[in-house]
ZAKE-853017 format. One line per field, with one value per residue (C-alpha): residue in one letter; y, x, z. Coordinates in Angstrom, 2 decimals. Last residue first. Layout:
BEGIN
resn = (A, ...)
Y = (Y, ...)
X = (X, ...)
Z = (Z, ...)
END
This chain:
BEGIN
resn = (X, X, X, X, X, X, X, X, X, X, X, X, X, X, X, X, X, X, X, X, X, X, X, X, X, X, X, X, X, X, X, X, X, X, X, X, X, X, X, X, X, X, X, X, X, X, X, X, X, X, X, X, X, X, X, X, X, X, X, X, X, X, X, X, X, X, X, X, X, X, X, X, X, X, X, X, X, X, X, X, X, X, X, X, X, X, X, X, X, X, X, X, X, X, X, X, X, X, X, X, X, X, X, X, X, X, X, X, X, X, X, X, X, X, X, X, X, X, X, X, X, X, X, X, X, X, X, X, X, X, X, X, X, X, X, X, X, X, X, X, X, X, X, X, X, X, X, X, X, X, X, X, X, X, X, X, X, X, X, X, X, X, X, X, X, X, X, X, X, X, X, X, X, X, X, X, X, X, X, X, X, X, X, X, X, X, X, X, X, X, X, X, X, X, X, X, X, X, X, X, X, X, X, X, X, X, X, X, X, X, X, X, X, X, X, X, X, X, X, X, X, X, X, X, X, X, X, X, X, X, X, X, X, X, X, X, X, X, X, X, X, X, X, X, X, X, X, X, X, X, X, X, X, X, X, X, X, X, X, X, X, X, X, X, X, X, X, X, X, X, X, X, X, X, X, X, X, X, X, X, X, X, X, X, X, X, X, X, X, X, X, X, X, X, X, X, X, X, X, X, X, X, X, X, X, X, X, X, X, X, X, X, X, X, X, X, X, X, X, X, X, X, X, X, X, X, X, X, X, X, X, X, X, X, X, X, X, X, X, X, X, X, X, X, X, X, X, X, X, X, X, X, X, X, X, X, X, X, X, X, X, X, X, X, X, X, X, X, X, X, X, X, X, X, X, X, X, X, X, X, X, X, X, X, X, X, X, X, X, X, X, X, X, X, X, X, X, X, X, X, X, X, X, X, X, X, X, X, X, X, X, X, X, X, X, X, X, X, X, X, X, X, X, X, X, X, X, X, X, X, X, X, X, X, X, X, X, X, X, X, X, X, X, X, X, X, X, X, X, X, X, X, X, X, X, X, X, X, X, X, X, X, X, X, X, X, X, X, X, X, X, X, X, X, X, X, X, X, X, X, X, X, X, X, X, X, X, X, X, X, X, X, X, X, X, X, X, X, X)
Y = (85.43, 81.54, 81.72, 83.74, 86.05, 86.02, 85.43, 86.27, 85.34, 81.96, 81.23, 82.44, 80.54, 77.52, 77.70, 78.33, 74.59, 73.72, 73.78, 71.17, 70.57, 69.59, 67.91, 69.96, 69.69, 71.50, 74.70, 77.06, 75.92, 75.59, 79.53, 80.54, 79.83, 76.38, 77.07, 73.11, 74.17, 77.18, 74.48, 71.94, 74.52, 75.66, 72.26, 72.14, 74.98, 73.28, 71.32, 74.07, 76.08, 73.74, 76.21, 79.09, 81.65, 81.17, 83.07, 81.89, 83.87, 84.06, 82.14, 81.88, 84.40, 85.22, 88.87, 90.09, 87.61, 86.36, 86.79, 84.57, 84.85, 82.88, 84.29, 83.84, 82.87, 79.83, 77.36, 76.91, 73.29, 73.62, 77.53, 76.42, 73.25, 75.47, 78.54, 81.80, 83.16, 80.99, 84.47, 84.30, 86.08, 87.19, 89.10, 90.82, 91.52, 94.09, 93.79, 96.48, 94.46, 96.55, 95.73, 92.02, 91.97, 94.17, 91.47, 88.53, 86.23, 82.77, 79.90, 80.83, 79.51, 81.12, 78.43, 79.41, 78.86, 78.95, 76.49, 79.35, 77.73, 78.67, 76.61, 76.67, 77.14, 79.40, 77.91, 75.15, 72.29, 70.66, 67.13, 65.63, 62.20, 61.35, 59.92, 63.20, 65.17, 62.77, 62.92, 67.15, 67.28, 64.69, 66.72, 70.29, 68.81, 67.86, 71.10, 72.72, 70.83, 71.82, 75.48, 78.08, 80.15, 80.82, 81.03, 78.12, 76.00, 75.88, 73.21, 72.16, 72.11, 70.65, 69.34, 68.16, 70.99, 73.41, 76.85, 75.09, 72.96, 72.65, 71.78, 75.66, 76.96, 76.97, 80.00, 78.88, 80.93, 82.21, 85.89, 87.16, 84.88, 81.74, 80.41, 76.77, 76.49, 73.64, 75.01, 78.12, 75.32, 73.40, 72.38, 74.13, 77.33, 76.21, 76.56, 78.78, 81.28, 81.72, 84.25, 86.60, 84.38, 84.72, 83.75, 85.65, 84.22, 85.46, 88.63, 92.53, 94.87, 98.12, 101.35, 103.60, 106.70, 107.44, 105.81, 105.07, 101.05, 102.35, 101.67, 98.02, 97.18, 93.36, 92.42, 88.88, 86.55, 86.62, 86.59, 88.91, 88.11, 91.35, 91.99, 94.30, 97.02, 95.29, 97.46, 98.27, 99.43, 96.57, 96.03, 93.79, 91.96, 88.14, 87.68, 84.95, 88.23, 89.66, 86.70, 86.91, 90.75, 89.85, 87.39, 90.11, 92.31, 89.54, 88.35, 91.63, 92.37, 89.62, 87.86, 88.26, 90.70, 87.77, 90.56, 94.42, 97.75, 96.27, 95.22, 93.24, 92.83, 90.24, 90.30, 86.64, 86.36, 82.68, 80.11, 76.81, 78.89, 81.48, 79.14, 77.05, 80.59, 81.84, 79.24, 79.46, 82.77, 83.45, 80.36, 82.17, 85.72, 88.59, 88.38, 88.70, 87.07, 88.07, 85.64, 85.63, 83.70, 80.79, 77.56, 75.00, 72.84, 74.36, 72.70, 73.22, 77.36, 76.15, 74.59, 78.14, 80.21, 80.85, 83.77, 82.24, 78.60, 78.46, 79.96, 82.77, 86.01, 89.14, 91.82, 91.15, 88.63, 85.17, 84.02, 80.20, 77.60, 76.14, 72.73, 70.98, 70.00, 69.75, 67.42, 65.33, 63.54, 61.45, 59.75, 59.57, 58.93, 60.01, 58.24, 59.60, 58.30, 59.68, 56.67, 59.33, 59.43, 63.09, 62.59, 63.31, 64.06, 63.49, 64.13, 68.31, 67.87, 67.16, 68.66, 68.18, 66.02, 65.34, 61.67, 59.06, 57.02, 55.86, 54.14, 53.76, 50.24, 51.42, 49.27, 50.46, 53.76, 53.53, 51.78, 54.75, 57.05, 55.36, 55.45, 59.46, 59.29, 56.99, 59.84, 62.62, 61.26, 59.78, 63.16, 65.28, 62.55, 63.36, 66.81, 66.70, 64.52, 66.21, 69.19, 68.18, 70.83, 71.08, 71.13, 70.95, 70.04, 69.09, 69.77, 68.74, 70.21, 72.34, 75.28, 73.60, 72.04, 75.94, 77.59, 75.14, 71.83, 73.84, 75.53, 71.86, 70.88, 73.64, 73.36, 69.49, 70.55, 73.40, 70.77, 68.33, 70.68, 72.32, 68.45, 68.14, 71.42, 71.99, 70.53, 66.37, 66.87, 69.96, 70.53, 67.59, 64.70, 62.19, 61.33, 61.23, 65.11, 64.26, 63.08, 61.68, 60.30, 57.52, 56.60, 54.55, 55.75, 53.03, 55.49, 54.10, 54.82, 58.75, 59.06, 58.01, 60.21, 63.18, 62.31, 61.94, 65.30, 67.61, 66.98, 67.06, 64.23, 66.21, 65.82, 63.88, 61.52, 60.44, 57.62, 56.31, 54.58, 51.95, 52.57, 51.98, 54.30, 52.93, 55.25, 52.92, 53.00, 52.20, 49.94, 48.13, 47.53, 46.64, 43.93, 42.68, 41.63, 40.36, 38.43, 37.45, 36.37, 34.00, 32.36, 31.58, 29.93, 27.96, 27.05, 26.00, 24.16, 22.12, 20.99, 19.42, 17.63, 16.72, 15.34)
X = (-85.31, -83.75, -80.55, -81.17, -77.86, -75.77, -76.31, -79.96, -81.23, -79.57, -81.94, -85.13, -83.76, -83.48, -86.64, -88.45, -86.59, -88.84, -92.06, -90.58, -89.48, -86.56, -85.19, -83.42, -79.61, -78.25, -76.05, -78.61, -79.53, -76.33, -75.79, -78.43, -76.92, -77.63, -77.87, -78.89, -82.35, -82.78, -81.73, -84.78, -87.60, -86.32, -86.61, -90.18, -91.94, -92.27, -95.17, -97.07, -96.23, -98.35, -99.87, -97.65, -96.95, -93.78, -91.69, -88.15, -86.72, -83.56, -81.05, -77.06, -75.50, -72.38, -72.61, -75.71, -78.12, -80.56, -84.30, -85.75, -88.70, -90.19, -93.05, -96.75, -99.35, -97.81, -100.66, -100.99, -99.91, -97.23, -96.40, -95.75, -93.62, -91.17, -91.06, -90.73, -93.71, -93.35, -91.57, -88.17, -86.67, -83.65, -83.39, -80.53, -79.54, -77.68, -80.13, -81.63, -84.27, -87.06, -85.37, -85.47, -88.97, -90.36, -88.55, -89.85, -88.38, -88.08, -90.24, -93.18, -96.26, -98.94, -100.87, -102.59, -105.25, -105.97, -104.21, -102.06, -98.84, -96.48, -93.60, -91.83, -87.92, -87.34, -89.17, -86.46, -88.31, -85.84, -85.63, -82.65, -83.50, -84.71, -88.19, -89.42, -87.52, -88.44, -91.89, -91.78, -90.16, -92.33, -95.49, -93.76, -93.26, -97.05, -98.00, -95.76, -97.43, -101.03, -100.49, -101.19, -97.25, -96.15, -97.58, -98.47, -102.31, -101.80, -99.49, -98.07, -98.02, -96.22, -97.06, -94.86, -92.97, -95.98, -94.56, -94.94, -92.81, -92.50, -88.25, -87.26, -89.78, -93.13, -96.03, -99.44, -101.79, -104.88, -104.87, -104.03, -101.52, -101.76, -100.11, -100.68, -101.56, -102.97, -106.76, -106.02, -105.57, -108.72, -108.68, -112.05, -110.37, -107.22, -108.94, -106.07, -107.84, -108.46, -108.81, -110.97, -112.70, -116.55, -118.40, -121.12, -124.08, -126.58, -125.32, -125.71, -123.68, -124.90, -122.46, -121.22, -119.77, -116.06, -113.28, -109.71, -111.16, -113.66, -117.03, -119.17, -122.82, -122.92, -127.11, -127.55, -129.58, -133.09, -135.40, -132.74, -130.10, -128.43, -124.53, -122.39, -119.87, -117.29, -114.64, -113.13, -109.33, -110.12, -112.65, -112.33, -113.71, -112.82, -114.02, -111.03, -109.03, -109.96, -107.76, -104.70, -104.85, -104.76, -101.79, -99.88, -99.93, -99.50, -95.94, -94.95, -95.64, -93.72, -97.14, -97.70, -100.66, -102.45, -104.94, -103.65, -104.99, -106.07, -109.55, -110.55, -113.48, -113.76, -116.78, -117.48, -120.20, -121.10, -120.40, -118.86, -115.71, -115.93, -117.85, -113.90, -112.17, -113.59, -112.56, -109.28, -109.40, -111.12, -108.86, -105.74, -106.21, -108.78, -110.92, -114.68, -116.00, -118.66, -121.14, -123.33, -125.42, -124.93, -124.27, -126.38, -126.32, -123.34, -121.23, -117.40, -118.72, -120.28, -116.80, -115.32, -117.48, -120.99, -123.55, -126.13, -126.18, -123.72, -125.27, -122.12, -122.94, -121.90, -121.92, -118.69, -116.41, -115.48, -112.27, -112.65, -111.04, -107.30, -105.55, -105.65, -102.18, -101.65, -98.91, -99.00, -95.96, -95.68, -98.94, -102.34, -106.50, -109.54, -112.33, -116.47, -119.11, -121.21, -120.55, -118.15, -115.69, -115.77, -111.71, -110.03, -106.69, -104.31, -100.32, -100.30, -104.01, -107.22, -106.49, -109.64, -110.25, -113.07, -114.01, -112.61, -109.71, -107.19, -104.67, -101.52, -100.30, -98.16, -100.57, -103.48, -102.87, -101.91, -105.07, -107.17, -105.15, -106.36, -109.81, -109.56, -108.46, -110.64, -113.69, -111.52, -111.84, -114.99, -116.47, -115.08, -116.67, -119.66, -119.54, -119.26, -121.51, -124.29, -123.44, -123.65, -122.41, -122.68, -120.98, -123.29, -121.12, -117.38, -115.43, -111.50, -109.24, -106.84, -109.18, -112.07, -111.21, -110.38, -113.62, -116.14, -113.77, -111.25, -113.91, -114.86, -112.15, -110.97, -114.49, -113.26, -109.88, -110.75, -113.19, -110.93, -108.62, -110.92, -111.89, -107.92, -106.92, -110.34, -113.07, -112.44, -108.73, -107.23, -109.47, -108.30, -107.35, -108.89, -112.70, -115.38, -114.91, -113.39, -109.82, -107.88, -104.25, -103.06, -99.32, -96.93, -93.10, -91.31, -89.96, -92.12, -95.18, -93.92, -94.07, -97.87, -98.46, -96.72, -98.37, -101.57, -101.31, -99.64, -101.96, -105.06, -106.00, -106.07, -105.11, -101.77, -100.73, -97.47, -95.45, -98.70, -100.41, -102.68, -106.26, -107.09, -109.65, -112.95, -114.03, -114.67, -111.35, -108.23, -110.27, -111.87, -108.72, -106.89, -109.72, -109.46, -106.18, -107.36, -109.61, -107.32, -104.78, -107.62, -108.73, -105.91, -104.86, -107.98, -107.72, -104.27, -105.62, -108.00, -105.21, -103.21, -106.01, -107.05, -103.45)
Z = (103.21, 102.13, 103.47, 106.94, 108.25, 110.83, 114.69, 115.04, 111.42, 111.69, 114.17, 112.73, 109.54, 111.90, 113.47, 110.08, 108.75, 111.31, 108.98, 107.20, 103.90, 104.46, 107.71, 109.83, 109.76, 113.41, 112.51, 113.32, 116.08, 117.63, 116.12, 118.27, 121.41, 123.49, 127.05, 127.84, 128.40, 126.30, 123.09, 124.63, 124.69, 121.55, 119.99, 122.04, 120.33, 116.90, 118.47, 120.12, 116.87, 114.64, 112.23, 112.91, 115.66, 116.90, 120.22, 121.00, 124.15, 125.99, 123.91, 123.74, 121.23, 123.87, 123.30, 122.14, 124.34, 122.05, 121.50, 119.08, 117.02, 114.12, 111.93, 110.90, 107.92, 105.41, 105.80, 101.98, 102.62, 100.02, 101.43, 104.79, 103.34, 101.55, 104.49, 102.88, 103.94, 107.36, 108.21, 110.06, 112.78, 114.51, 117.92, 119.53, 123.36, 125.62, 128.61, 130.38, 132.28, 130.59, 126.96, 127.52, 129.24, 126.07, 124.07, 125.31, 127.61, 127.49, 125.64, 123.41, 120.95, 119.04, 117.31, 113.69, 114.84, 117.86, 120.40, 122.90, 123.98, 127.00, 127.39, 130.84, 130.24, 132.50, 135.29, 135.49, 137.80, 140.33, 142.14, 143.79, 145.34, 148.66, 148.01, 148.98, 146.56, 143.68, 144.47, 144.36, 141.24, 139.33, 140.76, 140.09, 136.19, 136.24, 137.13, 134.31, 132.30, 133.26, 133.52, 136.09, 135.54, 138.72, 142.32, 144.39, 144.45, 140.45, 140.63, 143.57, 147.90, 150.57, 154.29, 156.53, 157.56, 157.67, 156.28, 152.54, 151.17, 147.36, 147.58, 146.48, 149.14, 149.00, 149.26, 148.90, 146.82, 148.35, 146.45, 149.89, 150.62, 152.26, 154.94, 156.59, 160.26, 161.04, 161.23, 158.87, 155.55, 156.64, 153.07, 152.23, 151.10, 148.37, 145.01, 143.39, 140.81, 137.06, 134.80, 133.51, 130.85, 131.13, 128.06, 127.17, 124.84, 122.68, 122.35, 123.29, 123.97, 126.46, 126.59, 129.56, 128.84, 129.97, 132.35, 131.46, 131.53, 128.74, 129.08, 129.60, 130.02, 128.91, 127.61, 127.51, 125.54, 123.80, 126.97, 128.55, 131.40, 132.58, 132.94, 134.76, 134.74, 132.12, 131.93, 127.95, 127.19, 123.86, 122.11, 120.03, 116.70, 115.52, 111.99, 110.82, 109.55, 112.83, 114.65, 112.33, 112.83, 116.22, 116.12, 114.11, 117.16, 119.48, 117.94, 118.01, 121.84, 122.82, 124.91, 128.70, 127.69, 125.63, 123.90, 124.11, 125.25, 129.34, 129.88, 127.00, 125.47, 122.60, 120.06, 118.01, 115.85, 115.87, 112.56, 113.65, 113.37, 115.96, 117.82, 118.46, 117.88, 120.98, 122.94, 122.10, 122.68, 126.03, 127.30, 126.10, 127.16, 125.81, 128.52, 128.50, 125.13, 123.76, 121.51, 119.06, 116.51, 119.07, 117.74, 119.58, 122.75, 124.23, 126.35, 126.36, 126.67, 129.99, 131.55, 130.13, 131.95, 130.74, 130.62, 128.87, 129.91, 132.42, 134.81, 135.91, 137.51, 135.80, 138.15, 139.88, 137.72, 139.07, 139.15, 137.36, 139.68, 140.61, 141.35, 144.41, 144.65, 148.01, 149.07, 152.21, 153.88, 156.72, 156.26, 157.89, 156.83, 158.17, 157.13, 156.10, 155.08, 151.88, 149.29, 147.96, 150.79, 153.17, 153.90, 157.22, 156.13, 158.67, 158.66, 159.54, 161.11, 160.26, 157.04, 154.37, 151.96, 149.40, 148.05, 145.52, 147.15, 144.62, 146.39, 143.88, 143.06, 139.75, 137.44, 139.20, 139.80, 135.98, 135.08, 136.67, 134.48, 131.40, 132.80, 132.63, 128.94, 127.49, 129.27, 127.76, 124.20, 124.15, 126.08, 122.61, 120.47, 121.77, 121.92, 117.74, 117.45, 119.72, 117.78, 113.93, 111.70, 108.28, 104.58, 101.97, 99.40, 99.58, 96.68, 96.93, 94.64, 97.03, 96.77, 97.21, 100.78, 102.50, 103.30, 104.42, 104.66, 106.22, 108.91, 109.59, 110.25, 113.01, 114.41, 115.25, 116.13, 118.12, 119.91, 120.75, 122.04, 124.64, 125.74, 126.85, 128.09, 130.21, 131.54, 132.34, 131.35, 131.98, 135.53, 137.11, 135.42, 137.83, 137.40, 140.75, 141.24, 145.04, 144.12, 147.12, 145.88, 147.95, 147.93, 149.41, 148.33, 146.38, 143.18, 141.03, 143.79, 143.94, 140.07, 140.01, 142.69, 141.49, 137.89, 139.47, 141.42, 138.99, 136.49, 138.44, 140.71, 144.22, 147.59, 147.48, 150.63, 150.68, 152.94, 153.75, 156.89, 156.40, 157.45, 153.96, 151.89, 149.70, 146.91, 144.48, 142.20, 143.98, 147.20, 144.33, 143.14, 145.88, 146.72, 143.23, 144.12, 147.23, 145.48, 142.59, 145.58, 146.87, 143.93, 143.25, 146.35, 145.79, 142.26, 143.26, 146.61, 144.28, 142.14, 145.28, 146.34, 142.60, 142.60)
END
């Protein structure tokens, strides 16, 4: 008996070792010589959930991830910390401005910086070990280091403990994400003239700050100081903030923004930018040309847009195009030129967004474990996080009109909205964009407290060509904000009850 128990304890013993031995392989860097069915360069969105969904579907997978935390850009310095801090500045805006009017006196409402960053890093840092668990729990190699093509199935990959391994596999996906386009003449150090990693960072409130780029990042970022108490200036190239946005919906999104003390300028070229002892001085004039002016603020934050971070793959070596903005071109199945090797996410064209990088990931593992696998672009929510939220699905109407298409459009005002006007949150409007003949949907546009969430029913309607009457005929609960969707609904085929 104590024979037989001793060769449990040893058996045991031995599987929890070689258990731990997966492990340690997942999470410290170290890389198997075993060949894999998939091999994913980067940990973004669209890389851990391709990998992640490639292991359930029995594919062997290692996912390479050289920043030392998977999540990509969204989580460690982007969607995910972004949000925690437009909710914490969001709060404490409501307490400041908002608390005493619904019966609740706060005094001497203030902000605490370190706190409020530090529960921002709690939250993404949970987060990033959450995804290490699912590597582990769906037995995906996790090898921390940079790679590089060595050839159409090798990646030879610099490891974090500094040596280096080249590893093999039938298939390899690129999905290395994107980076911040930087701006001539304003260079980027992160403490006065910042990009958006830098603007998730500051140490203080500045009194001011100017925002380069009047799109979604710019905003959202701008509305976080905004609200802990800086002076917020946008400039803007072209005459209109959020340019891809239905051009109503954006016009009563700005006056929602200089309400809350946003200014703009917008037509306006940045020239170039100057470090001072007391912040930074922006040179700008109008984009149609004309007399140069200096701003001046504490901070700048630099939010022209972001670019595909494909150079350092070894791309040219094997032969993989690019085009001149360094996106990869792919077919309908995410294959590039290279029959072996595909690509994702922010490294192709389309819309550079985290979900619809994780949807390409799903896509792509399916279609390499043999099954069908298809992403509808059409139906690719778009969702700004200010507040209020501004979010859309579809076309707008400027895209409706310009492609000469016999259409109508309904909406609704949260005005009239039951549980809008309870919570005193009542500012914005439904949208929808319908085809004139057979009612089914093209566009749904919201800007509301909560449109990201109240998004999705639309999302779901476009997706199964649901018309505007469908909608309109499906109970929503009352009161809820979504009774607005219906109205907006009914609006475009009939007539709204309650407006």
């Amino acid at each position: 008996m104590l024979r037989v128990l001793v060769q449990q304890r040893r058996a045991g013993a031995a599987l929890a070792s070689r258990r731990q031995g997966v492990y340690m392989a997942s999470v410290r860097g170290f890389a198997t010589s075993e060949e894999k069915d998939v091999i994913i360069i980067g940990g973004g969105p669209g890389g851990y959930v391709g990998a992640i969904k490639a292991a359930q579907l029995g594919l062997k997978v290692a996912c390479i991830e050289g920043r030392g935390a998977l999540g990509g850009t969204c989580l460690n310095v982007g969607c995910i910390p972004s949000k925690a801090l437009l909710h914490s500045s969001h709060m404490f805006h409501e307490a400041k401005h908002s608390f005493a009017s619904h019966g609740v006196v706060v005094d001497n409402v203030a902000v605490d910086i370190p706190k409020m960053m530090d529960q921002k890093d709690k939250a993404v840092d949970g987060l990033t070990k959450g995804i290490e668990g699912l590597f582990k729990k769906n037995k995906v190699e996790y090898v921390k280091g940079w790679g590089k093509f060595k050839s159409s199935n090798e990646v030879e990959v610099a490891l974090s403990d500094g040596s280096t391994t080249t590893m093999k596999a039938k298939s390899i996906i690129i999905a290395t994400g994107s980076e911040v386009t930087p701006l001539p003449g304003v260079p980027i150090d992160e403490e006065k003239i910042v990009s958006s990693t830098g603007a998730l960072k500051l140490k203080e409130v500045p009194k001011s700050m100017i925002v380069i780029g009047g799109g979604v990042i710019g905003l959202e970022m701008g509305s976080v100081w905004s609200r802990l108490g800086a002076e917020v200036t946008v400039v803007e190239y072209t005459d209109g903030i959020v340019p891809s946005m239905d051009a109503e919906v954006r016009r009563s999104f700005q006056r929602s923004l200089q309400k809350q003390g946003f200014k703009f300028k917008l037509g306006t070229k940045v020239n170039g930018a100057e470090v001072t002892d007391t912040g930074v001085k922006l040179h700008v004039d109008s984009a149609k040309g004309g007399k140069e002016e200096t701003l001046e603020a504490d901070v700048v934050l630099v939010s022209t847009g972001r670019r595909p971070y494909t150079t350092g793959l070894g791309l040219e070596a094997i032969g993989v195009n690019t085009d001149k903005r360094g996106f990869i071109p792919v077919d309908d199945h995410f294959r590039t030129n290279i029959p072996s090797v595909y690509a994702i996410g922010d490294a192709v064209p389309g819309p550079m967004l985290a979900h619809k990088a994780e949807e390409d990931g799903v896509a792509c593992a399916e279609i390499l474990a043999g099954k069908p696998g298809h992403v509808n672009y059409n139906t690719v929510p778009g969702i700004v996080y200010t507040h209020p939220e501004v979010a859309s699905v579809g076309i707008t109407e400027e895209e409706a009109k310009a492609a000469g298409l016999n259409y109508k459009t309904g909406k609704f005002s949260f005005m009239a909205n039951s549980r809008a006007r309870s919570i005193d949150d009542a500012e914005g409007l439904v949208k929808f964009i319908a085809d004139a003949k057979t009612d089914k949907i093209l566009g749904a546009h919201i800007m509301s407290a909560n449109a990201g969430e109240l998004i999705h029913e639309c999302v779901l309607a476009m997706e199964y060509g649901a018309s505007a009457e469908d909608i309109a005929r499906t109970c929503h609960g009352h009161p809820t904000l979504s009774e607005a969707v219906k109205e907006a609904a009914l609006a475009t085929y009939f007539k709204p009850i309650h407006m």
